[in-house]
OpenMM code with the backbone's topology and positions (N, CA, C; nanometers):
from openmm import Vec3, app, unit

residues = "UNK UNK UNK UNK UNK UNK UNK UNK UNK UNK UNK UNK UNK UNK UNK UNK UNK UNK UNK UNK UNK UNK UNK UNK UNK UNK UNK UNK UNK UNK UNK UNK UNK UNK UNK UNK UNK UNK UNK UNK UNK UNK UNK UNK UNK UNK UNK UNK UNK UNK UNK UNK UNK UNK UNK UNK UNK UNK UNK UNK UNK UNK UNK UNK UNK UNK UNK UNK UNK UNK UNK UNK UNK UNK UNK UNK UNK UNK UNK UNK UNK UNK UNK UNK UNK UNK UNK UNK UNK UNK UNK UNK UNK UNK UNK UNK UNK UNK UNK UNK UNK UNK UNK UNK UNK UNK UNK UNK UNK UNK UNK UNK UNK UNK UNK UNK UNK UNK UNK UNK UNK UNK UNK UNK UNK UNK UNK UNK UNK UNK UNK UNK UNK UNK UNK UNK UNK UNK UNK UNK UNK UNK UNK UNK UNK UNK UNK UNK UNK UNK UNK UNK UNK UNK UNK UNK UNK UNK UNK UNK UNK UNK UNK UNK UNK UNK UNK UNK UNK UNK UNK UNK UNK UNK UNK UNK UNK UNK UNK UNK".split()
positions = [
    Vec3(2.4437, 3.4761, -6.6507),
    Vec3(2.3457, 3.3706, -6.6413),
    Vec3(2.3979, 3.2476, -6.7143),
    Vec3(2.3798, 3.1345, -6.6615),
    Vec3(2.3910, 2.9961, -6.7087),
    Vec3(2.2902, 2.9132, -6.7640),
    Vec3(2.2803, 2.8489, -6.8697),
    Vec3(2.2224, 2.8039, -6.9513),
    Vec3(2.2413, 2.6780, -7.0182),
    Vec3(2.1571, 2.6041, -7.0335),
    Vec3(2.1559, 2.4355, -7.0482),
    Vec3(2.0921, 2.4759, -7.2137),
    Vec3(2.1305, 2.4758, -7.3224),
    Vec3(2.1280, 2.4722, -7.4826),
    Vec3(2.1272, 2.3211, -7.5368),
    Vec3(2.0703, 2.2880, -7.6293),
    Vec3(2.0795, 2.1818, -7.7030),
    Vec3(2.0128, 2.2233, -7.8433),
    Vec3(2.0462, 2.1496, -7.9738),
    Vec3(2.0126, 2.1939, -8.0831),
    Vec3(1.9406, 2.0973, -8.1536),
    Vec3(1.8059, 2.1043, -8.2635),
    Vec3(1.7844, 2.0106, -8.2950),
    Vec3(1.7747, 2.0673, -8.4588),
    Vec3(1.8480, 1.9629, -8.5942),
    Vec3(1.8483, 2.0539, -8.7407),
    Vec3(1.7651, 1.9929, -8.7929),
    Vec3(1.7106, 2.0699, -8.8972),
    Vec3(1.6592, 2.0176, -9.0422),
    Vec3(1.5278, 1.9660, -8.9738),
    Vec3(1.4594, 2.0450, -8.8657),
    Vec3(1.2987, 2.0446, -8.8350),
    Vec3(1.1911, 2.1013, -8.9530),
    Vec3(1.0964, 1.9871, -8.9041),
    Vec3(0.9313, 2.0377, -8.9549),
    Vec3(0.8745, 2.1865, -8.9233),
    Vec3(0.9464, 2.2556, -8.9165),
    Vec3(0.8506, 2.4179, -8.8805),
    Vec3(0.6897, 2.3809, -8.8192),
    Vec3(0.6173, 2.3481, -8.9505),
    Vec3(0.4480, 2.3555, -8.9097),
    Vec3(0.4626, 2.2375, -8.8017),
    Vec3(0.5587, 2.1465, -8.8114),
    Vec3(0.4813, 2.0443, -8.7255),
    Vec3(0.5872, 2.0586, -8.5905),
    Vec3(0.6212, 2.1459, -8.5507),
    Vec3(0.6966, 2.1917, -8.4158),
    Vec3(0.5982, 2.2995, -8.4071),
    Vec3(0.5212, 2.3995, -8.4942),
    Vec3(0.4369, 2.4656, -8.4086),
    Vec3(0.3071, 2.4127, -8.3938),
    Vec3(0.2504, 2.2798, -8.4348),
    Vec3(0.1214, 2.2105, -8.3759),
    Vec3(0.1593, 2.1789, -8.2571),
    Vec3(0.2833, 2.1292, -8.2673),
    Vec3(0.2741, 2.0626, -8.1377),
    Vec3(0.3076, 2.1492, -8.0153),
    Vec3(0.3354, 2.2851, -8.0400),
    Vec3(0.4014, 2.3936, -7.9449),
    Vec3(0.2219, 2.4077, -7.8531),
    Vec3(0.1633, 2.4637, -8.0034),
    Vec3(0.0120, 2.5447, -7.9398),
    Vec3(-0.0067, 2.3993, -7.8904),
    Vec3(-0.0442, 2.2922, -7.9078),
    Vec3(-0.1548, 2.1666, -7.8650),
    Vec3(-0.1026, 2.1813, -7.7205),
    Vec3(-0.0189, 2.1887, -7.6469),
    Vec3(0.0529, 2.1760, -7.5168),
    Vec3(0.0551, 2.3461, -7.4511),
    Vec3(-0.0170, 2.4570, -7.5079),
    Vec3(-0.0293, 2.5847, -7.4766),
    Vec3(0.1009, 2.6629, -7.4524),
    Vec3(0.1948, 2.6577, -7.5189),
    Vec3(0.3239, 2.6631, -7.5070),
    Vec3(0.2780, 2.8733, -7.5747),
    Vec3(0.3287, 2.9159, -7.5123),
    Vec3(0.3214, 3.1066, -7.5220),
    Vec3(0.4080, 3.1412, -7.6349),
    Vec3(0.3228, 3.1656, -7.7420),
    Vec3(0.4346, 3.2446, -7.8021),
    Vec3(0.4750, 3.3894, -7.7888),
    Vec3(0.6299, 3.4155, -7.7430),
    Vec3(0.6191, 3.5105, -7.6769),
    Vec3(0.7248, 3.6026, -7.7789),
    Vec3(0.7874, 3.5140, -7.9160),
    Vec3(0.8636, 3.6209, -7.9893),
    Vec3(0.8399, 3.5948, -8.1463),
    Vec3(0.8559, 3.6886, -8.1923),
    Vec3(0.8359, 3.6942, -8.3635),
    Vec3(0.8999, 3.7940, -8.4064),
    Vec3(1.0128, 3.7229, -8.4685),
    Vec3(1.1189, 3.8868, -8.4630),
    Vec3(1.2037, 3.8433, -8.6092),
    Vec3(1.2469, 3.9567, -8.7011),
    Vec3(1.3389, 3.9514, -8.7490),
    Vec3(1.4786, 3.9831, -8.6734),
    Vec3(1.5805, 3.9671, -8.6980),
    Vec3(1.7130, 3.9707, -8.6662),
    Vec3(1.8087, 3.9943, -8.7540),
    Vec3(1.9181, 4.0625, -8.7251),
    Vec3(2.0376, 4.1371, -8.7724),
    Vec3(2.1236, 4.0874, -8.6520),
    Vec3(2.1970, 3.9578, -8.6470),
    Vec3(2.3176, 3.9685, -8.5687),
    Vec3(2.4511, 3.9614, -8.6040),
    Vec3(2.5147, 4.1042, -8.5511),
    Vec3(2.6321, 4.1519, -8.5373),
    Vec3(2.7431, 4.1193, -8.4695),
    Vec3(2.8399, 3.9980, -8.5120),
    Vec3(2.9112, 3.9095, -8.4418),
    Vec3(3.0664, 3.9631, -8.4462),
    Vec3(3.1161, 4.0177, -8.3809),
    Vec3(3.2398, 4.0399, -8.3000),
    Vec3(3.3634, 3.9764, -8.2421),
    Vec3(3.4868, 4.0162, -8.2556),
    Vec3(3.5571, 3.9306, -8.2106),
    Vec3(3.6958, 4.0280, -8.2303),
    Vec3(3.7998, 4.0018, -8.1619),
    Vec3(3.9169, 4.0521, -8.1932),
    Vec3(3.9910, 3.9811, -8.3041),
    Vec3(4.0969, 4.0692, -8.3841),
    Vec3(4.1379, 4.0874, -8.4906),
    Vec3(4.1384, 3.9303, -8.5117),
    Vec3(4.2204, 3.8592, -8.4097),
    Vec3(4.2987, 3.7336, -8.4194),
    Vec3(4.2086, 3.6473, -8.4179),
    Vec3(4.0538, 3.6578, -8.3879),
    Vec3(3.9452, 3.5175, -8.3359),
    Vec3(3.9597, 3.4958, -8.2525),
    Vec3(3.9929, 3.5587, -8.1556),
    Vec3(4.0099, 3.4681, -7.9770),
    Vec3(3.9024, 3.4396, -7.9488),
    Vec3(3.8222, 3.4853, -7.9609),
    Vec3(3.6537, 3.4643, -7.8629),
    Vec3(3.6206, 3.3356, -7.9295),
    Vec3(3.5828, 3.3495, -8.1195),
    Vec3(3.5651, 3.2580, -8.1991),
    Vec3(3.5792, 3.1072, -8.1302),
    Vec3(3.7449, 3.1478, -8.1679),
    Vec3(3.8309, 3.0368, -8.1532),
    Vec3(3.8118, 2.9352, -8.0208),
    Vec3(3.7636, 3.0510, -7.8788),
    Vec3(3.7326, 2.9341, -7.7844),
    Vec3(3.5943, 2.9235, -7.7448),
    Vec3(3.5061, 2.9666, -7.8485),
    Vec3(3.3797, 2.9506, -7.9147),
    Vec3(3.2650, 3.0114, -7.7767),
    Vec3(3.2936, 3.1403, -7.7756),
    Vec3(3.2406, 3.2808, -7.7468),
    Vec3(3.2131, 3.3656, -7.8325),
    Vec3(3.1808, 3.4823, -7.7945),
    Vec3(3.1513, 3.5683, -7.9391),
    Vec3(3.0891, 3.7137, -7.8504),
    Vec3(3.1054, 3.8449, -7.9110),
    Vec3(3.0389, 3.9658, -7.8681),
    Vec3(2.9477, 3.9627, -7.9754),
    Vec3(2.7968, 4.0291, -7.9454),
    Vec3(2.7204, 4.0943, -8.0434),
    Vec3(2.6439, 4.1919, -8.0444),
    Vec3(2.6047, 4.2320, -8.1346),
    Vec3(2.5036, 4.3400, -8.1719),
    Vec3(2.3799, 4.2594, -8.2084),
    Vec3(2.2566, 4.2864, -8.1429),
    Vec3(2.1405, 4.2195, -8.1586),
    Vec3(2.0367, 4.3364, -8.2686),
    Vec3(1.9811, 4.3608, -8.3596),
    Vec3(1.8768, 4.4385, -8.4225),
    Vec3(1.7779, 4.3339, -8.3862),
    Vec3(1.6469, 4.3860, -8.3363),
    Vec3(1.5615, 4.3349, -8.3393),
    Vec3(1.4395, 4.3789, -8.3918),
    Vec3(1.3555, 4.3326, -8.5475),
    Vec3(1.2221, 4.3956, -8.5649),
    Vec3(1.1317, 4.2902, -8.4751),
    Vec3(1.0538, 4.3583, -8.3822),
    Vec3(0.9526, 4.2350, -8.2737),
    Vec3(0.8218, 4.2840, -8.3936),
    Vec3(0.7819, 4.1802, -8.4029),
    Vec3(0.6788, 4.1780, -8.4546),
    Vec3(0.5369, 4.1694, -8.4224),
    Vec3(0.5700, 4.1645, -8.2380),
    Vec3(0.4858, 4.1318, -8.1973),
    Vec3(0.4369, 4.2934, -8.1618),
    Vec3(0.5472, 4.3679, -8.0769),
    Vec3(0.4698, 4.4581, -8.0556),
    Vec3(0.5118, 4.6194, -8.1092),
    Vec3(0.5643, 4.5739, -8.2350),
    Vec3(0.6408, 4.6304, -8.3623),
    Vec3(0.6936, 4.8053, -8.3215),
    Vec3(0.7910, 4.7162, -8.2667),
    Vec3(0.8828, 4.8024, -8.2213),
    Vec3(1.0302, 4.7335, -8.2230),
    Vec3(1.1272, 4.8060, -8.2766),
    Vec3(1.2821, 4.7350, -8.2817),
    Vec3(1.3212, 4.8052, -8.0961),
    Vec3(1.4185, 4.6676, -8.0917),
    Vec3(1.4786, 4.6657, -7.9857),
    Vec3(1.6421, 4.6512, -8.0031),
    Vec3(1.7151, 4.6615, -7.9364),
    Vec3(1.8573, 4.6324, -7.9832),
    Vec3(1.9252, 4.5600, -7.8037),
    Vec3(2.0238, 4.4694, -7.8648),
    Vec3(2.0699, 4.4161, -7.7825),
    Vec3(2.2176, 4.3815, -7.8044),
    Vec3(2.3200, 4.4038, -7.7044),
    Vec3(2.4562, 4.4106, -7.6566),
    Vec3(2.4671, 4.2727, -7.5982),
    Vec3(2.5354, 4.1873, -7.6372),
    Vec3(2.5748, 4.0434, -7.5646),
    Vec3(2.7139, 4.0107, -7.5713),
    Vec3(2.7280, 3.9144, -7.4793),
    Vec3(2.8636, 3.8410, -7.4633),
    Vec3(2.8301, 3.7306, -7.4353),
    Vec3(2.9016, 3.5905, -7.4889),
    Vec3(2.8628, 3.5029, -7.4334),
    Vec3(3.0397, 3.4066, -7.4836),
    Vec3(3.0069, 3.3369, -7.3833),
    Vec3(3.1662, 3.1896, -7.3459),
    Vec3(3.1112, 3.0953, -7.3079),
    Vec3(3.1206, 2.9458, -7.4256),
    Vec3(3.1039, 2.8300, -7.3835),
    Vec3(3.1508, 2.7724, -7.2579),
    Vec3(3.1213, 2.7719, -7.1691),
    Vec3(3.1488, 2.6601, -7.0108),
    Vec3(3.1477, 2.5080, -7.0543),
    Vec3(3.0885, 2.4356, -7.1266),
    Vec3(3.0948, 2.3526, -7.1184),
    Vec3(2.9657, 2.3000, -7.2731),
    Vec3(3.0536, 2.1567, -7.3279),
    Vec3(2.9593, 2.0953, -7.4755),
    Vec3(2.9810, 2.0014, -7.4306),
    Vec3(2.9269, 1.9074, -7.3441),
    Vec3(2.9279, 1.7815, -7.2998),
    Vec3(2.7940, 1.7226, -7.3829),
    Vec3(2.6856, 1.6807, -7.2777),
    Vec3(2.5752, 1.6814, -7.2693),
    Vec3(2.4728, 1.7963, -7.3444),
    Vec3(2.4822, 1.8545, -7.3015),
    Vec3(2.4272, 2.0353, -7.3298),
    Vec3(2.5429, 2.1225, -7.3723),
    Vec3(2.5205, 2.2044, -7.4423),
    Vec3(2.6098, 2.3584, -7.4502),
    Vec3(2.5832, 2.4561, -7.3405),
    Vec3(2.6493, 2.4894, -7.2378),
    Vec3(2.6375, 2.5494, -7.1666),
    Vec3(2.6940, 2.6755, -7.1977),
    Vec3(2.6520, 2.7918, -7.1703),
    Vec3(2.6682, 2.9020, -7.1780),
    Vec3(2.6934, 3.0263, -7.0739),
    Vec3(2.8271, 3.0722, -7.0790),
    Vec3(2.8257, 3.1890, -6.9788),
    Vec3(2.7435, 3.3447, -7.0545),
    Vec3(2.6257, 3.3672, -7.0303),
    Vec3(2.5824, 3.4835, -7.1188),
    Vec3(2.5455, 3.5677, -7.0314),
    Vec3(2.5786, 3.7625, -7.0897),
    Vec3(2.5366, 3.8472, -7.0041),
    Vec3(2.4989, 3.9746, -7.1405),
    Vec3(2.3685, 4.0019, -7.1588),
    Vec3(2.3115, 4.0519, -7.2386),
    Vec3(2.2549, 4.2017, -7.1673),
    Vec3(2.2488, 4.3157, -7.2248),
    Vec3(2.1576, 4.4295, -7.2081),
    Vec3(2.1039, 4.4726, -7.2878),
    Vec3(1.9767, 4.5343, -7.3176),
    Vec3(1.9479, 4.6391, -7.3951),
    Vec3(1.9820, 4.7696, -7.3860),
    Vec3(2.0255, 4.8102, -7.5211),
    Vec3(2.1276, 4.9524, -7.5642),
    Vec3(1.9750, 4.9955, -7.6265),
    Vec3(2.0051, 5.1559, -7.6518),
    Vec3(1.9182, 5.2434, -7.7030),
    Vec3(1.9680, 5.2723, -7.8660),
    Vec3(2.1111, 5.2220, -7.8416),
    Vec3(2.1364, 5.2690, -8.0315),
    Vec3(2.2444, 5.1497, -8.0672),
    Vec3(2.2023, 5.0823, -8.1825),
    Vec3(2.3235, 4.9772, -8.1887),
    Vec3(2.4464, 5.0117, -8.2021),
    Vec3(2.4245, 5.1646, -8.2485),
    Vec3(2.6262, 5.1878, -8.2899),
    Vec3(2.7188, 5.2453, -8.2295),
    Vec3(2.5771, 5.3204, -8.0864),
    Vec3(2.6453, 5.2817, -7.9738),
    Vec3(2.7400, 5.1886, -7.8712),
    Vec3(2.6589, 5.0944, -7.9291),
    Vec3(2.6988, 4.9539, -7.8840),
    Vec3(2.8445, 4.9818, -7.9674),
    Vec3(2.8529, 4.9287, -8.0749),
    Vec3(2.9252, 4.9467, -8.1954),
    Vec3(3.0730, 5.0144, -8.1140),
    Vec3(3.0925, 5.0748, -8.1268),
    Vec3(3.1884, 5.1517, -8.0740),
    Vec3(3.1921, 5.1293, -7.9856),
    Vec3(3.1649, 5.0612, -7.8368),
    Vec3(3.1907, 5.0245, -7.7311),
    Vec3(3.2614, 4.9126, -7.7520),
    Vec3(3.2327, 4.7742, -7.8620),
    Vec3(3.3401, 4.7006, -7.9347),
    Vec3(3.4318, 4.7543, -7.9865),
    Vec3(3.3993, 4.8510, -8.0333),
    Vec3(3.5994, 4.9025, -8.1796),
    Vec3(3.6385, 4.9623, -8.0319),
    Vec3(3.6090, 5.0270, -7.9477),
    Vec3(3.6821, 5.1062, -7.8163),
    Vec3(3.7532, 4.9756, -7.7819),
    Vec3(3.7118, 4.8352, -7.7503),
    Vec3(3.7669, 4.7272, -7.6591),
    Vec3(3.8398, 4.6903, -7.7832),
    Vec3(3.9056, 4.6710, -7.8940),
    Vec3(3.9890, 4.6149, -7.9849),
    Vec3(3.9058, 4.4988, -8.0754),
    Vec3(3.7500, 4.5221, -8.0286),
    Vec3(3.6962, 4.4068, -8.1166),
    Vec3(3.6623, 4.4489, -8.2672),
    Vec3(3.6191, 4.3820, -8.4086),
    Vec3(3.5687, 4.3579, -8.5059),
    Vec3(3.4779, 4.3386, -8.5612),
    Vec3(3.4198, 4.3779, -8.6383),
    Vec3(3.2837, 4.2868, -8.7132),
    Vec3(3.3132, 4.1976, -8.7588),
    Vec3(3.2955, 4.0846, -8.7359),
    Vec3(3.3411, 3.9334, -8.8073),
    Vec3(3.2091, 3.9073, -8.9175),
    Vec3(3.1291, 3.9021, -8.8926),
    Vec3(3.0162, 3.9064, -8.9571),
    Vec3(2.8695, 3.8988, -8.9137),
    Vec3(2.8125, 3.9373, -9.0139),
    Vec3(2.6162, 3.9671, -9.0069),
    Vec3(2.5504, 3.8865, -9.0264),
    Vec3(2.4549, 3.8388, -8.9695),
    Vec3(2.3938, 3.7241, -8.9964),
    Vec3(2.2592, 3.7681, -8.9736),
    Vec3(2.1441, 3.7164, -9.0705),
    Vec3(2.0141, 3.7603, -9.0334),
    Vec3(1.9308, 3.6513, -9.1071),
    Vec3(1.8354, 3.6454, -8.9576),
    Vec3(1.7158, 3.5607, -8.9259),
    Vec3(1.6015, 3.6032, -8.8714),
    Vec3(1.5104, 3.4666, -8.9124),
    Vec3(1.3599, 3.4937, -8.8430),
    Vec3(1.3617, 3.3910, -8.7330),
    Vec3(1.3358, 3.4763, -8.5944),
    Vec3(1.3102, 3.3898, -8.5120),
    Vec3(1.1899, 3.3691, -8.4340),
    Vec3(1.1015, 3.2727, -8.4194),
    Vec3(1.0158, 3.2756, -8.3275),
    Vec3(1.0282, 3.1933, -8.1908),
    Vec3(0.9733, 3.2516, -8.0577),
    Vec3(1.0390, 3.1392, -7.9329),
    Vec3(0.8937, 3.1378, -7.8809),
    Vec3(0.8917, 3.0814, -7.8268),
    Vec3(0.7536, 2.9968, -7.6980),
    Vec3(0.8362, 2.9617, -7.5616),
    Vec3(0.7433, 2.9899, -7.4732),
    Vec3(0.7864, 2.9413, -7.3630),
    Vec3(0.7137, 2.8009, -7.3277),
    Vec3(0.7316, 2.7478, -7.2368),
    Vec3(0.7283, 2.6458, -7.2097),
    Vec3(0.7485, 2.6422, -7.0887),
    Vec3(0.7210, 2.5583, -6.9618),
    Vec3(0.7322, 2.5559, -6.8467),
    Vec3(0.8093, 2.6434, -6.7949),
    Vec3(0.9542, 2.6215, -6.7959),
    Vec3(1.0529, 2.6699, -6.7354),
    Vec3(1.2035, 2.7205, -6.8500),
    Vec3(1.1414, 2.6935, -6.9735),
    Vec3(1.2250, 2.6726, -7.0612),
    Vec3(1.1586, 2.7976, -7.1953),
    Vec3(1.2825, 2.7623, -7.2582),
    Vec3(1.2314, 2.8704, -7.4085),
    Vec3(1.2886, 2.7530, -7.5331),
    Vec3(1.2099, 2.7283, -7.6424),
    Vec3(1.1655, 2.7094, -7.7557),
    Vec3(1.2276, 2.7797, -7.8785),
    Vec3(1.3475, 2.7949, -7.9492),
    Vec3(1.3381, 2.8945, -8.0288),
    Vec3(1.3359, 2.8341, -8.1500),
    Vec3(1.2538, 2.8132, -8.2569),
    Vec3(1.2278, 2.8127, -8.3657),
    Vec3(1.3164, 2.9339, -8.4811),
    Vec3(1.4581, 2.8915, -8.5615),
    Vec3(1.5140, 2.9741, -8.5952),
    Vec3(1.4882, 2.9804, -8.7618),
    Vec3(1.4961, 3.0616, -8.8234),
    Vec3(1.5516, 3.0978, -8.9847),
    Vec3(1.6050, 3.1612, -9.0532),
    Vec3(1.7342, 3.1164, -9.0525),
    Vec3(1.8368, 3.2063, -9.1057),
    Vec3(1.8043, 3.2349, -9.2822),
    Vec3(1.9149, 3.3276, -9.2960),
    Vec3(1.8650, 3.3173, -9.4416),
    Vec3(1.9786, 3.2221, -9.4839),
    Vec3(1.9058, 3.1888, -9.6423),
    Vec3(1.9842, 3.0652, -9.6773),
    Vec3(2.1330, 3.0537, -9.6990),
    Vec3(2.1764, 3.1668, -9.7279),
    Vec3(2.3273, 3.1628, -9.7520),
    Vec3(2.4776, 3.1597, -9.6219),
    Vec3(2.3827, 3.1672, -9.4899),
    Vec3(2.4157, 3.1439, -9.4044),
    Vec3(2.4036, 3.0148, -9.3021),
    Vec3(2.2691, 2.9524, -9.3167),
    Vec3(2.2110, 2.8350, -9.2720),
    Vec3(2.1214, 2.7490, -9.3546),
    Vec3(2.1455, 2.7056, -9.4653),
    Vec3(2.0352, 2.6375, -9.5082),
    Vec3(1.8906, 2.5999, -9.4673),
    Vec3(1.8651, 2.5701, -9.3578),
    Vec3(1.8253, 2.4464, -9.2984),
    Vec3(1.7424, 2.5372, -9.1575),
    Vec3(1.6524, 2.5047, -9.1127),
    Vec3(1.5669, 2.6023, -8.9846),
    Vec3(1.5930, 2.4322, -8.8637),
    Vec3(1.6400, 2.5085, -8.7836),
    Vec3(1.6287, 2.4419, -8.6315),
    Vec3(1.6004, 2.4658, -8.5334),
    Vec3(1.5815, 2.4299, -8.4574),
    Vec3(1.5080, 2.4928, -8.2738),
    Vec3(1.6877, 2.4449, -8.1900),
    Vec3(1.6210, 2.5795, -8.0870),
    Vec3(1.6791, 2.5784, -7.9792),
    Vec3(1.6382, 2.5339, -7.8601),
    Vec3(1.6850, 2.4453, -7.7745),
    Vec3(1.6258, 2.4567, -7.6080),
    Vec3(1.7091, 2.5034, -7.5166),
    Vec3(1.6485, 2.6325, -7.4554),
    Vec3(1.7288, 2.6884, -7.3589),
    Vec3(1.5992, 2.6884, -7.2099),
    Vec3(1.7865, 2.6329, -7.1059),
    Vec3(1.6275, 2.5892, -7.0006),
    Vec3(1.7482, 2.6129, -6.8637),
    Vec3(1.7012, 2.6076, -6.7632),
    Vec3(1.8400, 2.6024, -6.6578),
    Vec3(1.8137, 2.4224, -6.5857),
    Vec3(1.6772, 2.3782, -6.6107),
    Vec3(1.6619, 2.2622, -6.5768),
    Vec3(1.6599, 2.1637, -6.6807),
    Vec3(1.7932, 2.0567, -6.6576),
    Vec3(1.8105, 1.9381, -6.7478),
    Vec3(1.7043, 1.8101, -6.7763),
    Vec3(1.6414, 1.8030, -6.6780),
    Vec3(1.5145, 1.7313, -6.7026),
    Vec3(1.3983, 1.7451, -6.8105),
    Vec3(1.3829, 1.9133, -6.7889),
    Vec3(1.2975, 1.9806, -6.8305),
    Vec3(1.3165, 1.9952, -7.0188),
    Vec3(1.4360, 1.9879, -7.0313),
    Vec3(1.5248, 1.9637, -7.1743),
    Vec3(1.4707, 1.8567, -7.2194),
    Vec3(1.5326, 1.7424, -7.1247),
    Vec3(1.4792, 1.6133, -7.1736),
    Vec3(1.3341, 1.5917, -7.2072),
    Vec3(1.2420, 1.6107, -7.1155),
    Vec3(1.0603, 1.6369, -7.1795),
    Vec3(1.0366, 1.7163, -7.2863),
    Vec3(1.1205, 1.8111, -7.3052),
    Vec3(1.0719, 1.9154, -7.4047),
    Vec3(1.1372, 1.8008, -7.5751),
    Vec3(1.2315, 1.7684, -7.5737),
    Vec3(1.3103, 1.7354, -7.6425),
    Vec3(1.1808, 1.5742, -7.6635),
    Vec3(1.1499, 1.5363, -7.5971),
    Vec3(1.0444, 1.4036, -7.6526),
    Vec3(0.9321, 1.4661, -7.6876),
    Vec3(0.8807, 1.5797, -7.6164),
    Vec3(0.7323, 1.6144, -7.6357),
    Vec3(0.7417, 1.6738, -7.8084),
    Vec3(0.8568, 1.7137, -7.8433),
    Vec3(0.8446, 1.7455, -7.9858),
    Vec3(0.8492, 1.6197, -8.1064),
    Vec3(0.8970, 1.5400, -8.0191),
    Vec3(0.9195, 1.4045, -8.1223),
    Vec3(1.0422, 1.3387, -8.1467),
    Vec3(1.1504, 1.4033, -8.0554),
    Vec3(1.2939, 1.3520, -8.0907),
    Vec3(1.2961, 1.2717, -7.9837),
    Vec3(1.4742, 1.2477, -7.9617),
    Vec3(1.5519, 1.1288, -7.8707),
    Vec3(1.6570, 1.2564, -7.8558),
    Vec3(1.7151, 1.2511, -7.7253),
    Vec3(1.8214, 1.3091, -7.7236),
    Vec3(1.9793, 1.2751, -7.8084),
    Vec3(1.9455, 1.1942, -7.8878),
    Vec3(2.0131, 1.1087, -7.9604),
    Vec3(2.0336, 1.2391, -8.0822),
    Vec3(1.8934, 1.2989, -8.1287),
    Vec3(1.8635, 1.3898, -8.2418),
    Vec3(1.9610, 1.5343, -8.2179),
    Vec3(1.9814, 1.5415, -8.0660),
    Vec3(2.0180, 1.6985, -8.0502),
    Vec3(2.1896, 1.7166, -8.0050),
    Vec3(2.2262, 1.8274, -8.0383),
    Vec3(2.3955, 1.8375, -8.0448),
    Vec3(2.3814, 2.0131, -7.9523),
    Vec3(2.5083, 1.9595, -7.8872),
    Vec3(2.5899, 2.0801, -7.8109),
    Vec3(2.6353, 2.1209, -7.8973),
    Vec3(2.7050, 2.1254, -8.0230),
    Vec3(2.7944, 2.1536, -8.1276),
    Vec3(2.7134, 2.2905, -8.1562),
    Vec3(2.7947, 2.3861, -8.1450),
    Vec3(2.7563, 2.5462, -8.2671),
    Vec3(2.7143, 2.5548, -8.3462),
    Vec3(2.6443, 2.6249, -8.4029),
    Vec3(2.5877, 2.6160, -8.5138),
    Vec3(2.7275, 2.6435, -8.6031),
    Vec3(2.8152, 2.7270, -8.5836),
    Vec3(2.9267, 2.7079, -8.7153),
    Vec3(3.0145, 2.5372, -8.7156),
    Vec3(2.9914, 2.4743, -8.5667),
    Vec3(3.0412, 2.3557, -8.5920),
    Vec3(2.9303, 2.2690, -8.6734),
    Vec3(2.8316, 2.2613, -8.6907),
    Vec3(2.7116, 2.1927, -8.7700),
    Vec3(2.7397, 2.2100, -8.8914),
    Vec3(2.7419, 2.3512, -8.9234),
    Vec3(2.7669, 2.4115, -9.0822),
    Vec3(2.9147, 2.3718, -9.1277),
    Vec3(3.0530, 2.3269, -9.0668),
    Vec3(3.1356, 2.3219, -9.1072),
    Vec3(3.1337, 2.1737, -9.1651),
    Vec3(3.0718, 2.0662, -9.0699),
    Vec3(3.0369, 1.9156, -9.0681),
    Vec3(2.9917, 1.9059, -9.1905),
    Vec3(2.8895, 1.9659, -9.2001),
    Vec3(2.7428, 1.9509, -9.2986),
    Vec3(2.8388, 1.9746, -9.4603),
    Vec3(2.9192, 2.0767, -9.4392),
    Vec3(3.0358, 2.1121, -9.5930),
    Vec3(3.1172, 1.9966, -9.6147),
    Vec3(3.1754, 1.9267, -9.5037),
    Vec3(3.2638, 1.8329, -9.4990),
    Vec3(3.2106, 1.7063, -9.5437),
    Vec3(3.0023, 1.7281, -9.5924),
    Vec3(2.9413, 1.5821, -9.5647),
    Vec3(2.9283, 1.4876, -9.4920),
    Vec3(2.9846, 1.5535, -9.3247),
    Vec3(2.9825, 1.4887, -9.2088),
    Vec3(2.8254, 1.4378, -9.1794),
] * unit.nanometer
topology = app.Topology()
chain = topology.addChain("A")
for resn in residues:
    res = topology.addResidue(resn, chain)
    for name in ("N", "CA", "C"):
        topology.addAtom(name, app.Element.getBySymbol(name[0]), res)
C-alpha cells in the first residue's frame, strides 16, 4: 500500500484533540507501543530510510494486545513522504522475531510510545508520544492516499503546509541535535 505522510512537531495535544472531536473526527486508537526496529547488520534499510518491525500493541480501547510485522521503503520525500508499506498481524512477536534473525536482520532498536489516531474523512490523524529519551517533543501524523485531503486536514488543525516535513522522524531528531 501507498501512502501520502506528512509530519507536524512540537503540537498542542489538548488543542489538536478539540479540534479533532469539534469536526467528529472517530477516535479509533489508544494504544501503547513497543516498536521493534530492524535492519541488517550494515543499515541498509536505515540507510535508504526503510526499516522492518515488530509492532507490540496495548489497545486500550478494546484491551487487548495485538502484534504487528511491517516493512516499509521510502518511494519518495518530495512534497509528502511516501511510503511503500506492507504490514500483517502475527499471533506472537518472537515469532515474528525470528522470521527477521532467519532473513539476516537485527534489532537496531526499541522505541516506545503512546499513540492515539482519529479518522477523518479519508485519512488517519495520529497523535504520537514517544517517551522522552527518544523524542522529546509529541507530533501528529497525516496519513491519507488523497493529497488534497492532506492539505484540508493540515489547515483544519491550524497549520500551513509550510509547518509540515516529509523528513523522518530520525531526520527531525538529528536536525533538532545539530540546532537545525
Amino acid at each position: 500500500m501507498k501512502e501520502a505522510e506528512t509530519r507536524i512537531i512540537d503540537i498542542d495535544v489538548e488543542n489538536i484533540r478539540t479540534i479533532l472531536k469539534s469536526v467528529n473526527a472517530i477516535n479509533i486508537k489508544k494504544e501503547n507501543q513497543v516498536n521493534d526496529i530492524y535492519d541488517f547488520e550494515n543499515g541498509k534499510l536505515l540507510d535508504n530510510k526503510g526499516y522492518a518491525r515488530i509492532r507490540i500493541v496495548e489497545n486500550m480501547l478494546d484491551k487487548k494486545n495485538h502484534y504487528f510485522m511491517t516493512v516499509k521503503k521510502m518511494l519518495s520525500q518530495e512534497k509528502f513522504k511516501v511510503m511503500d508499506e506492507h504490514e500483517i498481524e502475527i499471533s506472537d512477536p518472537s515469532e515474528g522475531e525470528e522470521i527477521f534473525k532467519a532473513l539476516g536482520l537485527v534489532k537496531k532498536q526499541s522505541i516506545k510510545k503512546y499513540r492515539e489516531s482519529y479518522k477523518y474523512k479519508n485519512s488517519l490523524i495520529e497523535i504520537d508520544i514517544n517517551d522522552k529519551d527518544f523524542c522529546p517533543f509529541p507530533y501528529i501524523e497525516i496519513e491519507t492516499a488523497f493529497e488534497n485531503e492532506l492539505e484540508d486536514i493540515v489547515k483544519l488543525l491550524g497549520y500551513s503546509m509550510e509547518d509540515t516535513s516529509s523528513k523522518t522522524i530520525y531526520e527531525i531528531l538529528n536536525e533538532k541535535s545539530r540546532g537545525l
